[in-house]
N, C-alpha and C positions, 0 to 999 in steps of 0.2 A: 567251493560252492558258496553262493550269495547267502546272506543269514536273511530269513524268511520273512521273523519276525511272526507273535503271537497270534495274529490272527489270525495270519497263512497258515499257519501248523493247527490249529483249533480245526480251521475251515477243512483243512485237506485229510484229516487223520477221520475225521466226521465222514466225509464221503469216502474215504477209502473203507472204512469200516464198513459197508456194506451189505446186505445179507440176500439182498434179491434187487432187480430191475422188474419192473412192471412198464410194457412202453405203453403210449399213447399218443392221442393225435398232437399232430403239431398244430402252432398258431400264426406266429413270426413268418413272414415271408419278404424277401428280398432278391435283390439284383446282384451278383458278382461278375466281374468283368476277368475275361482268361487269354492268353494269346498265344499262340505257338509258331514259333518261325524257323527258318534257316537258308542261308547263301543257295540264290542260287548259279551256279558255278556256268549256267551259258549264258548269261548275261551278267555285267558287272551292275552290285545297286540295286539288285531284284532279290526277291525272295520267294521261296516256297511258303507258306503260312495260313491263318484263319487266326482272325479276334471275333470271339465269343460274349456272348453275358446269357449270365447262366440263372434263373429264378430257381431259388430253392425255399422250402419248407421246411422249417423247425421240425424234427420227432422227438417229443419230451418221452423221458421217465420217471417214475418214480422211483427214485433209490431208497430204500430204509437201510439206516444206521442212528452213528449215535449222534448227540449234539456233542459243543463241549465240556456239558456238564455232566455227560454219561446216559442220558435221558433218550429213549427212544426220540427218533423224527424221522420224518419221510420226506425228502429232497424230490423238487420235482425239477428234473435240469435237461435238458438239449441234450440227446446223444445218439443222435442221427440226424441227416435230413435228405428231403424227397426231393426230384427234381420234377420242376414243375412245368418248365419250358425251357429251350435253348434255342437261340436265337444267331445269326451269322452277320458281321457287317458284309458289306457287299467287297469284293478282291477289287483290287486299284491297278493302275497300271506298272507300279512296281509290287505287290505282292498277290499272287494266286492261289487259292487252296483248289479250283478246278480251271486249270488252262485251256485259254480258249483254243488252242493251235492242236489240243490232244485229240486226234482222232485213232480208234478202236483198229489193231489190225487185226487183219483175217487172220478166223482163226482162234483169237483169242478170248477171252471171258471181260475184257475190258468196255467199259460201258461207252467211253470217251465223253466231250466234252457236252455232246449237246444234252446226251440221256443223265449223263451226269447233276445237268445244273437243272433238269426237272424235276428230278427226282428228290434233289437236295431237299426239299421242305418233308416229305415224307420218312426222309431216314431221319432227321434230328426228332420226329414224334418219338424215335426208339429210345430217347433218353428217358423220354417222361412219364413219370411214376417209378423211375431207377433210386433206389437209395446211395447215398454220395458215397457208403461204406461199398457198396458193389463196384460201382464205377472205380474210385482208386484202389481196387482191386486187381486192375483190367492192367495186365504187363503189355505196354505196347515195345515192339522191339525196333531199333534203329541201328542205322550204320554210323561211323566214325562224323560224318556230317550232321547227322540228326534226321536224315532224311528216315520216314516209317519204311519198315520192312517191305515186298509185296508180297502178297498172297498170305496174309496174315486171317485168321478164324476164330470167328469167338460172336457174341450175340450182338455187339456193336459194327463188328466187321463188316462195312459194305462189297458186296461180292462186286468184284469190276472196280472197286475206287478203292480199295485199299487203303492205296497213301493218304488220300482224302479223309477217308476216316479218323486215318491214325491222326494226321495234325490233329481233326475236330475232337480226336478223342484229349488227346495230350491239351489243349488250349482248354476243354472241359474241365479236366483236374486242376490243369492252375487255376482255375476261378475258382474249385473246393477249394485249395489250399486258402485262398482268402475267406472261406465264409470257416473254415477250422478255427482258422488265429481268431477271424472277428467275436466265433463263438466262444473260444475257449475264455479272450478276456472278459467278454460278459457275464459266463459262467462261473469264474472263479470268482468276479467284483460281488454275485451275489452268493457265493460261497459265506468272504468273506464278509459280506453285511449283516449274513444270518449266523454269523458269528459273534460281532458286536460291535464290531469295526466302523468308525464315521466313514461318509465319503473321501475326506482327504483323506482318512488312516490306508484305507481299500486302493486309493488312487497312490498313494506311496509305496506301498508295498507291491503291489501290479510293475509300478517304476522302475523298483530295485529287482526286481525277478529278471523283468526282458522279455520279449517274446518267446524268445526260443522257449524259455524255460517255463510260461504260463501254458504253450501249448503243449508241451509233452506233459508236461504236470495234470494237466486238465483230463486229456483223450488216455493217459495211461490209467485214469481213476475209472473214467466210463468203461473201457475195457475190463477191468478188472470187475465193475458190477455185474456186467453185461456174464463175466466166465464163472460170476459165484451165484447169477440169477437161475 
């Protein structure tokens, strides 16, 4: 284990000490960019996939615990966010998330291409007002390729496009996973400042951590207020 150093330990033992979450509205909004793809095997150099960018909102709370000098404080940190829109680039001529050539056979609940790609503006509204903890919530299932399951069900699940979904859902989470890290370091850099930490002390010690380790350090704190709120 990396040694932390004093400010990270002040900072983190302060929010893990916890004693309730109070949320509130968020402020912060932004763009995360997510992609999902996979070979696809009738054609060489083509893909199955969808690139996303995903706008989300901050959900602050207020944490109370201690400072660390022992002192009551109340932390007010990111520990959610809302999606606010989701957005698709358009499919090229090597990657498809709805193929033009898919037409609906009799018989079947499949939308195919054309109802598919009108409809597409009205299923991505289903994201919006999703909290991002719901969303990477969402088990999408795949085969050995990465191709989405069919006939998959759930509130995101488009009936008839399925696979479609599933990328759009799977290219959603990977833009969370960027707005998680980008939050968690902001949230610890202000951990540690209201700890006592200069800027370079907070940017050294964030260094010596790593990502991996700012973002489970961070989301395992907010969990933890979130299960003692």
């Amino acid at each position: 284990m990396k040694k932390l150093g004093k400010f990270l330990v002040a900072g983190a033992l302060a929010a893990v000490a916890c004693v309730g979450l109070v949320a509130c509205g968020g402020s912060n909004s932004a763009d995360y960019k997510g992609e999902y793809k996979y070979e696809n095997t009738y054609s060489a150099g083509s893909y199955y996939g969808v690139k996303v960018t995903v706008t989300i909102s901050d959900v602050k709370g207020n944490i109370k615990g201690k400072d660390s000098t022992g002192k009551d404080k109340t932390y007010s940190l990111v520990t959610d966010g809302k999606i606010t829109k989701v957005t698709v680039e358009a499919d090229t001529d090597t990657m498809h998330n709805i193929t033009p050539s898919w037409k609906p056979k009799e018989g079947s609940t499949d939308l195919g291409y054309e109802a598919a790609a009108a409809g597409l503006n009205d299923y991505l509204k289903k994201f919006e007002g999703k909290k991002v903890s719901e969303i990477m919530e969402i088990d999408v299932e795949t085969n050995e390729k990465g191709e989405p399951e069919k006939g998959q069900t759930g509130d995101l699940f488009w009936t008839g496009a399925t696979q479609t979904a599933g990328r759009t859902i799977l290219a959603v989470q990977n833009a969370i996973e960027e707005w998680q890290l980008s939050t968690a370091k902001s949230q610890m850099r202000k951990i540690l400042k209201d700890g006592g930490a200069t800027d370079e002390e907070a940017d050294a010690t964030l260094a010596a951590m790593g990502d991996e380790a700012i973002e489970s350090t961070y989301w395992q704190m907010v969990e933890l207020s979130q299960s003692q709120g």
